[in-house]
C-alpha angles and dihedrals in degrees: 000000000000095000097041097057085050082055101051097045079051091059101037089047086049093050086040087058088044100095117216132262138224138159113188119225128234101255110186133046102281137160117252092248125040106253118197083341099174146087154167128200108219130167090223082145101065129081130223124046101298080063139058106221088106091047092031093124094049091050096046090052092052091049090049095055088058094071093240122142111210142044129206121210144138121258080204107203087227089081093039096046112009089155104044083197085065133070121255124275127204093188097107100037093048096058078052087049100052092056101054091046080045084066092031092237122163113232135212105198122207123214131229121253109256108251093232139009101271094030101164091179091057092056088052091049083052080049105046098037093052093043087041092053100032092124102046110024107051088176144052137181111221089228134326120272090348084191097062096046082097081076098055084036115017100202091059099121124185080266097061093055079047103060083042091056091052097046090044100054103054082048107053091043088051087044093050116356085202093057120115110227110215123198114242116288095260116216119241096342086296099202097176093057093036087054091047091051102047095041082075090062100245095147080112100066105051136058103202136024106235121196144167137219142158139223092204125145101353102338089128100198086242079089099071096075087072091051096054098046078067100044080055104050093046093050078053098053098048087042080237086155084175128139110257127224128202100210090164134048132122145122124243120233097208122122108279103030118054128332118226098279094051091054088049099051092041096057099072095042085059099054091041094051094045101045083049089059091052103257104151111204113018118192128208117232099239152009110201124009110241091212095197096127142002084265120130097239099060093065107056089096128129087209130026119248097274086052096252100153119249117219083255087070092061088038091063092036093064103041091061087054089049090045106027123187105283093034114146105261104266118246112220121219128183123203111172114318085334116103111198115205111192128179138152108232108230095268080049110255115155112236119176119186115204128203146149124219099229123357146012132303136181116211128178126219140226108196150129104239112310139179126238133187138184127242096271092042107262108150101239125211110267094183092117124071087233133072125200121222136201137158089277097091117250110208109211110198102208148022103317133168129212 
């Protein structure tokens, strides 16, 4: 009897020491590789100092030099139409314009929020915006957080986006039969307004789901996966087999929430989990910190008010020479507190990126010469059979085991 308890605490103290393992399965209708898969929201658009019209081409330069494909930004029917009793002007939004087509940069352009239920100018500004930028804006969000408006008008209910939905997409179609049509950017995966919204079969008037979400205070980006689980089962449920787009993620830099290096390692464990998952294009919130209060808002940056890079900058920068556009989508595996990230770059180089989501591992390796690089793309030493990880990602070039 002696001898068999021994037994039995041996074997339960052996499968306490086994770490768990996990792979996460692509979620979403998603191509095999990951195709223009970046992105940066940015208010070039908007005038005075909380804005960047006036440093556009600054900002646009700076976005540019990250490697990234695509921007994010309103064509706000203010400047179009700041006087309804008066016909629409591109003025304002075509020196924006020329700018953007100056760095060769895609753009997916937000609407304006009608101004009333019923609102027919506002279905000739949807008409005339997306006529007016065929050629140079393919896609367009039908308004910004739809499940906030209640807060600009506080009788805005999931039916009225609905009826909105339903008005936009013919539109647009009608406008440029080649345009992609994007859910509203939902805040925060909101599952209760999305519900609301597709239980009024509306599957039919959109291209792409569209959805936010933030890795701010101690929201580590390992959390997603939860999250978009939801966001799954509820497309399921509602048969919505559409492609999904992350136009908003980020992490604020003001006291109280991250510092500088937090937001950086953070940033590519956002894009890789949710490319894993199966998101298709992922868009960093923001491009430059406006820096005009202690608010929130004025720190998501990836570069301060006078365009000194954050770490973020370098963080980014390195992961889209590490995934470069026509990578093979990365597969995400868990063991233990260790996430592995492993993709083929499009000429078919193995690259594995290796973190933890809070603390420190040692792992060994078992490898013919490889090289290994931190997150803002410093060569380490590989010298050691070991390798340390941390939630600051480590990028492996070659076949490794771990």
């Amino acid at each position: 009897m002696k001898q068999f308890l021994v037994f039995l605490l041996c074997v339960l103290f052996c499968h306490s020491c086994v770490a768990e393992v996990k792979t996460y399965p692509t979620l979403f209708k998603a191509s095999k590789r990951v195709v223009a898969p970046y992105g940066v929201c940015t208010h070039i658009n908007r005038k005075g100092d909380m804005w960047e019209f006036d440093t556009k081409e600054n900002d646009l330069a700076m976005i540019n030099s990250l490697g990234v494909n695509f921007i994010r930004t309103d064509l706000d029917w203010g400047y179009c139409q700041p006087d309804k009793n008066k016909p629409i002007s591109f003025s304002h939004h075509d020196n924006m314009m020329e700018a953007v087509c100056n760095q060769e940069l895609d753009v997916l352009g937000i609407f304006s929020s009608p101004r009333s239920r019923n609102d027919k100018q506002w279905d000739t500004y949807v008409a005339d915006v997306v006529s007016h930028y065929q050629s140079s804006v393919k896609y367009w969000e039908v308004i910004n957080e739809a499940d906030l408006w209640h807060r600009r008008q506080p009788d805005f209910t999931p039916d009225d986006y609905v009826s909105i939905l339903k008005s936009a997409y013919p539109i647009i179609k009608n406008a440029n039969r080649k345009a992609t049509v994007l859910f509203s950017g939902i805040s925060n995966v909101n599952l209760g307004f999305i519900e609301k919204v597709f239980e009024q079969d509306v599957a039919d008037y959109f291209d792409i789901m569209n959805i936010h979400w933030y890795a701010n205070k101690n929201n580590e980006p390992e959390s997603f996966f939860e999250y978009f689980e939801k966001l799954h089962s509820i497309m399921n449920k509602y048969h919505v087999n559409k492609s999904v787009w992350f136009t908003e993620t980020g992490c604020t830099t003001a006291l109280g929430y991250a510092d500088e290096d937090t937001q950086a390692r953070r940033l590519p464990r956002v894009f890789l989990i949710s490319y894993a998952c199966g998101m298709d294009k992922v868009f960093w919130y923001k491009s430059r910190s406006r820096e005009l209060t202690g608010d929130s808002e004025d720190f998501y940056g990836l570069w301060h008010k006078d365009y000194t890079p954050k770490p973020a900058y370098y963080a980014y920068k390195t992961l889209v020479k590490m995934c470069p556009s026509g990578s093979i989508r990365p597969k995400i595996t868990r063991k233990g507190n260790v996430y592995f990230a492993r993709w083929k770059q499009p000429k078919g180089q193995q690259v594995t990126a290796l973190w933890t989501s809070k603390g420190a591992e040692t792992l060994g390796l078992n490898s013919a010469s490889v090289n290994a690089y931190d997150m803002m793309g410093n060569k380490l030493n590989m010298q050691s059979k070991t390798i340390d990880i941390s939630p600051s990602i480590t990028y492996i070039f070659g076949k490794v085991e771990l």
